[in-house]
C-alpha positions as CSV (number, residue, x, y, z in Angstrom):
1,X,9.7,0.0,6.7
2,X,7.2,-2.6,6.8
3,X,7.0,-2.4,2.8
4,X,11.2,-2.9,3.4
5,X,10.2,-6.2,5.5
6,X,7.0,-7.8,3.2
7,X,7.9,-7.5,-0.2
8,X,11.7,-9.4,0.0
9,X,10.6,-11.7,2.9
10,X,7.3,-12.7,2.6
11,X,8.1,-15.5,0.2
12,X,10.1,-16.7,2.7
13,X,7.6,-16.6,5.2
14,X,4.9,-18.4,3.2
15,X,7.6,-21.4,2.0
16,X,8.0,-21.9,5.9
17,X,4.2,-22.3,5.7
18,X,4.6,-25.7,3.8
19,X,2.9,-23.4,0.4
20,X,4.0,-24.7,-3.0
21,X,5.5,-22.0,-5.3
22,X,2.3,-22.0,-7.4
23,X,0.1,-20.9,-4.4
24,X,2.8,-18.6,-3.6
25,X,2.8,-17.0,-6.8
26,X,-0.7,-16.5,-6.7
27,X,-0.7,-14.9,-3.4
28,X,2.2,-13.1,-4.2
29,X,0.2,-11.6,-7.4
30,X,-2.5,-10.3,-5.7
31,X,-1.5,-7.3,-4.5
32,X,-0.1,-5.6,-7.5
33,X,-3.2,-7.1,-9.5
34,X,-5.1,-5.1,-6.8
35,X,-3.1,-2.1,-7.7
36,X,-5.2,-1.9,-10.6
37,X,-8.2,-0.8,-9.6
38,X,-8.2,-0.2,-5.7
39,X,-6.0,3.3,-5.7
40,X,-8.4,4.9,-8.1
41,X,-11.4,3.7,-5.7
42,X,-9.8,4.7,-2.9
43,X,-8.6,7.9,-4.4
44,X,-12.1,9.0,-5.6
45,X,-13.5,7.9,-1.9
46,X,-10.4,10.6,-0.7
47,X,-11.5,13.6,-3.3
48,X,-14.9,12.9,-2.8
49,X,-14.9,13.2,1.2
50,X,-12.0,15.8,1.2
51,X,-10.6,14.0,3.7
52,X,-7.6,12.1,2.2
53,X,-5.8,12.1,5.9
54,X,-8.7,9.9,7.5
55,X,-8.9,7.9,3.9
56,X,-5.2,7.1,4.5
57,X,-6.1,6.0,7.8
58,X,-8.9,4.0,6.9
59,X,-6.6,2.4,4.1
60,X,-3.7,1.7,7.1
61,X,-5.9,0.1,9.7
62,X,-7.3,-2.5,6.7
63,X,-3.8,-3.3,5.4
64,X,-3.8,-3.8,9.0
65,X,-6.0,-5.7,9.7
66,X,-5.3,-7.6,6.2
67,X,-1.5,-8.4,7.9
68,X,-3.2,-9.7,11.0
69,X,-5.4,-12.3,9.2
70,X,-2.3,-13.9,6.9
71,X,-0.3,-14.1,10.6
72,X,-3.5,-16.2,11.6
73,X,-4.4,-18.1,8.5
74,X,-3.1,-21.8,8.4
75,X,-4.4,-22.9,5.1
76,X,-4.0,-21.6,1.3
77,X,-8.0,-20.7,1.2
78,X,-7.4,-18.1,4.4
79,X,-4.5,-16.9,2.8
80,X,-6.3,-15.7,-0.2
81,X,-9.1,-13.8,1.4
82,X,-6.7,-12.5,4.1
83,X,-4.3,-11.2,0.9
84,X,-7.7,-9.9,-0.6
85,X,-8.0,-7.5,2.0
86,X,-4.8,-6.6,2.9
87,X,-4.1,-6.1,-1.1
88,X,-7.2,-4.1,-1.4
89,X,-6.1,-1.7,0.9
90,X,-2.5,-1.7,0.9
91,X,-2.1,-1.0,-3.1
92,X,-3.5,2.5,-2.5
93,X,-1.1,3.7,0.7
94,X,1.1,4.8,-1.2
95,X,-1.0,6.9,-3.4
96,X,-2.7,8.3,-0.8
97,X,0.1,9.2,1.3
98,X,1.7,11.2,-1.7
99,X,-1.6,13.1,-2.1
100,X,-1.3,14.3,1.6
101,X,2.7,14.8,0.9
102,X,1.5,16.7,-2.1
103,X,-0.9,18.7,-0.6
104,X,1.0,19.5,2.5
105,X,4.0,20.6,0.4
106,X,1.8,22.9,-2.1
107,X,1.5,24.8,1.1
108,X,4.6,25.7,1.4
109,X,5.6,23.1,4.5
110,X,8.8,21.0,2.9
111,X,10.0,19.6,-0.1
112,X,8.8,16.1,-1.6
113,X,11.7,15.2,-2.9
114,X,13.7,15.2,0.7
115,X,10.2,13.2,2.2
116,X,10.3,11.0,-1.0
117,X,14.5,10.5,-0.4
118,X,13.4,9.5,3.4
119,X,11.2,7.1,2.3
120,X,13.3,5.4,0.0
121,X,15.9,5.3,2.7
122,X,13.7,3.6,4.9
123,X,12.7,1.0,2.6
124,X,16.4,0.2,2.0
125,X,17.5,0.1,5.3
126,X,15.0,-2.0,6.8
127,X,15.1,-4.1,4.1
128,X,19.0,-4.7,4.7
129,X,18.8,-4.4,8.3
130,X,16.2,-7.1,8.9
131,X,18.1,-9.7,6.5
132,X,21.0,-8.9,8.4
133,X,19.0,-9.2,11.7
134,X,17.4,-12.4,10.7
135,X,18.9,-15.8,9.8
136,X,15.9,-18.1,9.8
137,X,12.3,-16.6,8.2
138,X,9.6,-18.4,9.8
139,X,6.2,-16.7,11.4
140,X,7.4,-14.9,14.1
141,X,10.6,-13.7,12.8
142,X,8.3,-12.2,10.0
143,X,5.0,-11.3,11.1
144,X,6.8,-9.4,14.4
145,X,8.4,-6.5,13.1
146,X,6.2,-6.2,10.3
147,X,2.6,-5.8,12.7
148,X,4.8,-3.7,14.7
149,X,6.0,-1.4,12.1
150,X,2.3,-1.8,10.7
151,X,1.1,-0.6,14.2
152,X,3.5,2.8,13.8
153,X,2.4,3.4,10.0
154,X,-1.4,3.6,11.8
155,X,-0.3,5.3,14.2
156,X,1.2,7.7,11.7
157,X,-2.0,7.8,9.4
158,X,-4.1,8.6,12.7
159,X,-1.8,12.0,13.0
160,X,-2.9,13.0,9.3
161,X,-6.4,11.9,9.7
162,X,-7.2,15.4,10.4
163,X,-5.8,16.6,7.3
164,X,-8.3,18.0,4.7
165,X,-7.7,17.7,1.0
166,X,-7.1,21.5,-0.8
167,X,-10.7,21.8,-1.9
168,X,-10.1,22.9,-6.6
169,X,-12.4,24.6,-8.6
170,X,-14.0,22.7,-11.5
171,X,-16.1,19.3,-11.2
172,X,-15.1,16.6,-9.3
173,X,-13.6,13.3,-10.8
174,X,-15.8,10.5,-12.1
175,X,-16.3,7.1,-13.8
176,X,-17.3,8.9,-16.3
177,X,-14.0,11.5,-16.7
178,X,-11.9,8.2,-16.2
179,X,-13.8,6.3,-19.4
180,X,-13.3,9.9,-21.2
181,X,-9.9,9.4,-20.3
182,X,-9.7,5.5,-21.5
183,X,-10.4,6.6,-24.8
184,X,-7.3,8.7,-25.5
185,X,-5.1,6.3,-27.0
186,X,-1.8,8.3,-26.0
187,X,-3.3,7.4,-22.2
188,X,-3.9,3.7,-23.4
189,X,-0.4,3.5,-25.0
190,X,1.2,5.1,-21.8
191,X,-0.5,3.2,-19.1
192,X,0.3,-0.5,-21.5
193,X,4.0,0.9,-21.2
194,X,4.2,1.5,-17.7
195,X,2.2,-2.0,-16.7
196,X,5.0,-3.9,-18.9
């Protein structure tokens, strides 16, 4: 829900903050350039603690954290480094929640596809329900729900930072296994496709 509220009205939000629509763009970039090369840091952090559940955590209270400094920044400078670290940990939630999803459902507990369909739900309804709800985007009609939804997502995380990653056979990932795998070119070719 709070991904349902940020993505469609944060522009809004940071036109209300007097920003011109280059410094926008910019900030607006920054978290899908951070979803580069943040979920593979934060996913090697996960399989290398086996402990993907306090990971996700970890991840939630930053993007938290992130989310409170842009509702206190005033100029574009504060902006950036507050979308620095709310990008840096935000751009890996996702991956790391569907590693818990993954793992909890290899156990037998659920099907992904229905907790996948609820999430998609979610997005879309609060995304239509707060336009329909809202009919001026300035701070607090913005940064309101979304700290408040942000406060249930950790509140969420903290109930799966007990869970454990399913500890595999065989080495654990690398640099080293990701450069191995840079140098396929059918990996190159598909991740050039899917970035476009």
């Amino acid at each position: 829900m709070a991904v349902g509220i940020t993505l469609p009205f944060v522009p809004g939000y940071l036109q209300s903050l007097g920003l011109s629509s280059t410094e926008i763009g910019i900030l607006l970039a920054m978290t899908p350039s951070f979803t580069i090369f943040m979920p593979p840091v934060w996913g090697l952090i996960a399989d290398r603690s086996g402990r993907s559940g306090l990971v996700l955590l970890m991840a939630t209270l930053g993007a938290l954290c992130g989310l409170s400094c842009i509702a206190l920044s005033h100029s574009f400078w504060q902006l950036v480094a507050s979308f620095a670290l709310y990008a840096s940990c935000v751009s890996s939630i996702v991956t790391l929640v569907d590693s818990v999803t993954l793992t909890h459902t290899s156990e037998g507990h659920g099907s992904y596809a229905r907790i996948r369909l609820w999430g998609s739900i979610g997005f879309i309804a609060s995304s239509m329900g707060f336009g329909y709800a809202v009919s001026k985007i300035d701070r607090r009609a913005v940064v309101v729900p979304i700290f408040l939804m942000s406060l249930l997502a950790v509140w969420s995380a903290a109930s799966l930072a007990r869970i454990r990653s399913a500890t595999r056979q065989g080495p654990k990932p690398s640099f080293t296994a990701a450069k191995d795998l840079w140098r396929k070119p059918e990996i190159r070719i598909f991740l050039m496709a899917t970035a476009a």
